[in-house]
NUMI-713147 format. One record per atom (N, C-alpha, C): residue in three letters; x, y, z negated; atom name; residue number from 0. Coordinates in nm, 3 decimals, padded with zeros to 5 digits, always signed. Each point is the difference from the previous one (the first is absolute). Example, Ala and Ser with C-alpha at 12.3 -4.5 7.8 and 13.67 -1.06 7.14 Angstrom:
// residues 2
+---------+---------+---------+---------+-------+-----+
: residuo :      xx :      yy :      zz : atomo : num :
+---------+---------+---------+---------+-------+-----+
:     ALA : +01.319 : -00.569 : -00.780 :     N :   0 :
:     ALA : -00.089 : +00.119 : +00.000 :    CA :   0 :
:     ALA : +00.090 : +00.120 : +00.000 :     C :   0 :
:     SER : -00.035 : +00.105 : +00.072 :     N :   1 :
:     SER : +00.082 : +00.119 : -00.006 :    CA :   1 :
:     SER : -00.077 : +00.109 : -00.073 :     C :   1 :
+---------+---------+---------+---------+-------+-----+
//
This chain:
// residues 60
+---------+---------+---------+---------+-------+-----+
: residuo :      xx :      yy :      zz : atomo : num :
+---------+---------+---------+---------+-------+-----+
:     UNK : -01.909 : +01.600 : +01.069 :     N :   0 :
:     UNK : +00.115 : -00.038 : -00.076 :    CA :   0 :
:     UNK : +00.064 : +00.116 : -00.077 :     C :   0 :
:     UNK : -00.061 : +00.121 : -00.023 :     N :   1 :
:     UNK : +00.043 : +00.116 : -00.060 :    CA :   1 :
:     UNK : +00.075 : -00.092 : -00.123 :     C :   1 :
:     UNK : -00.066 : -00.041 : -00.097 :     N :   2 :
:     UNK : -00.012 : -00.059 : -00.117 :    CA :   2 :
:     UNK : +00.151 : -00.044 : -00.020 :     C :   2 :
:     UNK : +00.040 : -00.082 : +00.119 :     N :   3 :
:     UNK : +00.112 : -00.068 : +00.003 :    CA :   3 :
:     UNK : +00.099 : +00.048 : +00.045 :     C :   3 :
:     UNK : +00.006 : +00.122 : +00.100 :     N :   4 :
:     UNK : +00.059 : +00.089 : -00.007 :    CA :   4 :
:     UNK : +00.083 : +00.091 : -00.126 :     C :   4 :
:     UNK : -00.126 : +00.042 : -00.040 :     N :   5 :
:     UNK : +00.063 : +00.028 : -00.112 :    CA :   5 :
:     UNK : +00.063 : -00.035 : -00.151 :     C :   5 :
:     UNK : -00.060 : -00.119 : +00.052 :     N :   6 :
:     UNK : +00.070 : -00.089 : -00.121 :    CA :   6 :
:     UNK : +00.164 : -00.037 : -00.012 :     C :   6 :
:     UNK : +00.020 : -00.066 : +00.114 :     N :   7 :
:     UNK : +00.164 : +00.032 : +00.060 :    CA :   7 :
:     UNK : +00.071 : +00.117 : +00.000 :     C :   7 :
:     UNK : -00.078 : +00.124 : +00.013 :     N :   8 :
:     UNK : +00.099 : +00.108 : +00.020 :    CA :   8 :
:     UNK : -00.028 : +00.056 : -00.140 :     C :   8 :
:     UNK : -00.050 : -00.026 : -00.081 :     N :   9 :
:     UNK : -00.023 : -00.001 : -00.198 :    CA :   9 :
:     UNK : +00.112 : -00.060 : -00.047 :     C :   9 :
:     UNK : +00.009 : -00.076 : +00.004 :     N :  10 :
:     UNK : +00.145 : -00.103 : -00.051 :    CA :  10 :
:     UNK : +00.107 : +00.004 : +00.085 :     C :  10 :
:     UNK : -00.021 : +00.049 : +00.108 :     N :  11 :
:     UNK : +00.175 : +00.022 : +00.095 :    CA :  11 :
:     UNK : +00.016 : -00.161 : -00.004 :     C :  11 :
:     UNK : -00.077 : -00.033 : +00.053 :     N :  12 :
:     UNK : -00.004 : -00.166 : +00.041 :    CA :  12 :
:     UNK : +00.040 : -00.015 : +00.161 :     C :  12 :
:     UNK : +00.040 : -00.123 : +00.042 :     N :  13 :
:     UNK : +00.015 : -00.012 : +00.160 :    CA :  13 :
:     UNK : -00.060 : -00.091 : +00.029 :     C :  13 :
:     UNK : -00.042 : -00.135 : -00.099 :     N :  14 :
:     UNK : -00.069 : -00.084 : +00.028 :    CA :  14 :
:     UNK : -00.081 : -00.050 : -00.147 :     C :  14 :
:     UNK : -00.092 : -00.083 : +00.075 :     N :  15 :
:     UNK : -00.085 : -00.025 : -00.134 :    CA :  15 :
:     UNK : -00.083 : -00.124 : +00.033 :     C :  15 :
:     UNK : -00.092 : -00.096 : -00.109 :     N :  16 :
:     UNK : -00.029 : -00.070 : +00.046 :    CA :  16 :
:     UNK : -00.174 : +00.000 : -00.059 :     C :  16 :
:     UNK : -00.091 : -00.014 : +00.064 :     N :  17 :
:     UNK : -00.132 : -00.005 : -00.057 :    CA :  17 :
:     UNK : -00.100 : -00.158 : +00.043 :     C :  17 :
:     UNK : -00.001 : -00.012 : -00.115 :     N :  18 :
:     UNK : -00.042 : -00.135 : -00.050 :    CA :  18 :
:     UNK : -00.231 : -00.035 : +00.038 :     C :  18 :
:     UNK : +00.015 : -00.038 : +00.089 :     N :  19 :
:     UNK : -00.070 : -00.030 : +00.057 :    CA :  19 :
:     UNK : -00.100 : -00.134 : +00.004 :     C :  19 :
:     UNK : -00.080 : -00.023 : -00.002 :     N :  20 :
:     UNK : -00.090 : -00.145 : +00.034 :    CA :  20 :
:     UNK : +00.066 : -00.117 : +00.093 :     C :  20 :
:     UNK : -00.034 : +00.094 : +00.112 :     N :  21 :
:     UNK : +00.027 : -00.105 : +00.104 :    CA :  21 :
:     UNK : +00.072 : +00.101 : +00.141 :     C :  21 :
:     UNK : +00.026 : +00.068 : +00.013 :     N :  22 :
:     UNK : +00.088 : +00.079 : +00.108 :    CA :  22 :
:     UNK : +00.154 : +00.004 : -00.028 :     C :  22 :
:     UNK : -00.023 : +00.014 : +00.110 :     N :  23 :
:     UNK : +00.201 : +00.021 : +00.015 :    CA :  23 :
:     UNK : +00.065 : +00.059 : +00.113 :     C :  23 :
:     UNK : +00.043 : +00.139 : -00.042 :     N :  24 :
:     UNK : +00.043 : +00.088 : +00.138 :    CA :  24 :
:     UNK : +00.087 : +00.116 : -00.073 :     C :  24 :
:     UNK : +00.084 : +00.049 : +00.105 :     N :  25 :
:     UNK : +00.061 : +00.126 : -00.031 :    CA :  25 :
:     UNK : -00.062 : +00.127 : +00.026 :     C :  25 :
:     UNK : -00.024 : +00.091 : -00.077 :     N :  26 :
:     UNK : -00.080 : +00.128 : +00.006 :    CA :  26 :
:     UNK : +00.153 : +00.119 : -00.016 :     C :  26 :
:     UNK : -00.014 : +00.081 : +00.113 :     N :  27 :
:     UNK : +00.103 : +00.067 : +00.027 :    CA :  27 :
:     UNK : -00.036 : +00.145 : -00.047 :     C :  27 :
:     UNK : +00.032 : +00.058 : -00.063 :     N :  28 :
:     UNK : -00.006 : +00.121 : -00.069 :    CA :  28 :
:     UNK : +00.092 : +00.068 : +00.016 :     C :  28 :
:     UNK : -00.040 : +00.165 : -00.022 :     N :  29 :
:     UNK : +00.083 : +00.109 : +00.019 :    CA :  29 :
:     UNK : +00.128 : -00.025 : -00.067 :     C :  29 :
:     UNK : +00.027 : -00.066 : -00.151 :     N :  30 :
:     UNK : +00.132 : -00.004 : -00.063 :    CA :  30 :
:     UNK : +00.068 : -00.128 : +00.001 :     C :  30 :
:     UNK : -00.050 : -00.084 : +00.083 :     N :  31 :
:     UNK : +00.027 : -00.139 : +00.014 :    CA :  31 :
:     UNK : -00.105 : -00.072 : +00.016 :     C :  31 :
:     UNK : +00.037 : -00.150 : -00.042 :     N :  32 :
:     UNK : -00.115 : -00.077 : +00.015 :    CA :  32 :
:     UNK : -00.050 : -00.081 : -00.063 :     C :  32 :
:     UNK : -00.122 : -00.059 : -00.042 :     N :  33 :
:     UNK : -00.067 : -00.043 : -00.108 :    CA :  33 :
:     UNK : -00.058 : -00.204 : +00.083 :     C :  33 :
:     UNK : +00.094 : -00.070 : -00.079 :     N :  34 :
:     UNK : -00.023 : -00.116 : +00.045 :    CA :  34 :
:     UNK : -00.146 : -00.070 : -00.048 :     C :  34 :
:     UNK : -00.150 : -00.059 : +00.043 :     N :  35 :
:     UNK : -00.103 : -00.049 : -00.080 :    CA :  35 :
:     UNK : +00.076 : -00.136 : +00.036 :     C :  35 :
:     UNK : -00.032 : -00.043 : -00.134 :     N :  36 :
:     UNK : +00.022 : -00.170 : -00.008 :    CA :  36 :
:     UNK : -00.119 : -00.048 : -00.105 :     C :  36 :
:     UNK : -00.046 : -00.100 : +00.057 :     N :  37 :
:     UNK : -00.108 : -00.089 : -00.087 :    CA :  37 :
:     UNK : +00.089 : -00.033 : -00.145 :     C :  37 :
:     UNK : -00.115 : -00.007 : -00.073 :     N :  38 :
:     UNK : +00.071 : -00.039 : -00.122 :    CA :  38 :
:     UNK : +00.073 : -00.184 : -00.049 :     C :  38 :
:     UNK : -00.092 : -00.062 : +00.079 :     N :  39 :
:     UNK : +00.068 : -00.149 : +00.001 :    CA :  39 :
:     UNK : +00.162 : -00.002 : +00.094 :     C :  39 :
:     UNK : -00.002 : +00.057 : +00.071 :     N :  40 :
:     UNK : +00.138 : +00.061 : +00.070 :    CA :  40 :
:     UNK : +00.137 : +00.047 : -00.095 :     C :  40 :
:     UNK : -00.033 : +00.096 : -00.043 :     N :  41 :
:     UNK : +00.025 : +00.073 : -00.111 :    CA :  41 :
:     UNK : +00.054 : -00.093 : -00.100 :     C :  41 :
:     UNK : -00.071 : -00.088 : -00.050 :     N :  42 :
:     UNK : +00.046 : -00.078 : -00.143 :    CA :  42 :
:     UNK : +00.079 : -00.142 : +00.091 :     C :  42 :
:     UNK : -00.035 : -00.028 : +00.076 :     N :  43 :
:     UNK : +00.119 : -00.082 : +00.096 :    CA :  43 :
:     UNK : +00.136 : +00.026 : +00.024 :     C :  43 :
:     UNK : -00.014 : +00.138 : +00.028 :     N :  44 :
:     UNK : +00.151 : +00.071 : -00.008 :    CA :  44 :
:     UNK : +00.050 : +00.004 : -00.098 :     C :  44 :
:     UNK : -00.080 : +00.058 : -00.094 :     N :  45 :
:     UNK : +00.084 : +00.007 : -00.176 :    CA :  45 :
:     UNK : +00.036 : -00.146 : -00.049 :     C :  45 :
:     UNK : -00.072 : -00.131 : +00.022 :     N :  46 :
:     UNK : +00.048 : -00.108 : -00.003 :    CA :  46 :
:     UNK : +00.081 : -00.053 : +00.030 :     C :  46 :
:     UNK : +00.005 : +00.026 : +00.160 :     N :  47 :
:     UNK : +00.150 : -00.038 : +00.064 :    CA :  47 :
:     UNK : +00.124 : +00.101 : -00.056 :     C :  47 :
:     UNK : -00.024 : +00.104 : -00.015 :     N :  48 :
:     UNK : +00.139 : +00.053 : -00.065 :    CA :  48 :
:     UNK : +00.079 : +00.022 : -00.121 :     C :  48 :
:     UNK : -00.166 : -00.081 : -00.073 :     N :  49 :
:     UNK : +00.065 : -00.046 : -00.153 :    CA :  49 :
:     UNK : +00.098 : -00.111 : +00.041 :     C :  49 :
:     UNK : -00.098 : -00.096 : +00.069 :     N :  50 :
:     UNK : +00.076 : -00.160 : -00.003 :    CA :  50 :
:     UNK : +00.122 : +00.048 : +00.014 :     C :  50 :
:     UNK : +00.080 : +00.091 : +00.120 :     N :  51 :
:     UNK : +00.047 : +00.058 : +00.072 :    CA :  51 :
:     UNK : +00.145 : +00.034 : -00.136 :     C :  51 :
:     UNK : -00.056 : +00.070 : -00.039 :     N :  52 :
:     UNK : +00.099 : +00.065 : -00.106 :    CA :  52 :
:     UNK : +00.059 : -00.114 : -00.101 :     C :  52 :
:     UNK : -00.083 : -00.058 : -00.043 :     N :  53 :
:     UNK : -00.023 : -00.183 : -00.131 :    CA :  53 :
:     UNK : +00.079 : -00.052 : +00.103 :     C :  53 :
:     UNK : +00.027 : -00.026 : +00.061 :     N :  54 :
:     UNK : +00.084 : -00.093 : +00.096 :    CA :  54 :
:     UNK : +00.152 : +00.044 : +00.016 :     C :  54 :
:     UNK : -00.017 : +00.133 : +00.073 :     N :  55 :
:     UNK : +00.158 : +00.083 : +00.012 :    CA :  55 :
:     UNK : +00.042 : +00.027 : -00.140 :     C :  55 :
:     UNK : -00.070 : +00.015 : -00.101 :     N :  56 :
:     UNK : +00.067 : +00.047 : -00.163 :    CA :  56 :
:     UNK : +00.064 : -00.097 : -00.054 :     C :  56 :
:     UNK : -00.042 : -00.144 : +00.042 :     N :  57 :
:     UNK : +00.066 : -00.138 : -00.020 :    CA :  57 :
:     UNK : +00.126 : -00.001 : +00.031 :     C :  57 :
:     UNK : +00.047 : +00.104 : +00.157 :     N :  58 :
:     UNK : +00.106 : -00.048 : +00.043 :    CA :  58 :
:     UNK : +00.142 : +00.090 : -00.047 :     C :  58 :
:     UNK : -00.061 : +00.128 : -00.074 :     N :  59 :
:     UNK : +00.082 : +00.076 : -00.052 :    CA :  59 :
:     UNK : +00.098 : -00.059 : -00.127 :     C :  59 :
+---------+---------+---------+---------+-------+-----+
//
């Protein structure tokens, strides 16, 4: 995990997310930690928090 190591401590990142097939786990690194999420996961979330937003912007 060098790779990812240093990728986080490149950007002064604490967390991050890497877009994956089919896994899903937390990878704990020296500058924080790097969440894998599948990519059908991934666009589920961004879905729900569009709807998410389109819904609450209604109520403003």
């Amino acid at each position: 995990m060098p790779a990812l190591n240093e990728a986080t401590a490149e950007h002064s990142q604490k967390s991050a997310i890497l877009v994956t097939k089919n896994e899903h786990e937390k990878i704990f690194v020296d500058h924080g930690v790097i969440n894998a999420v599948p990519m059908w996961r991934l666009l589920l979330d961004l879905s729900e928090v569009r709807a998410w937003f389109a819904i609450g912007s209604a109520y403003l």
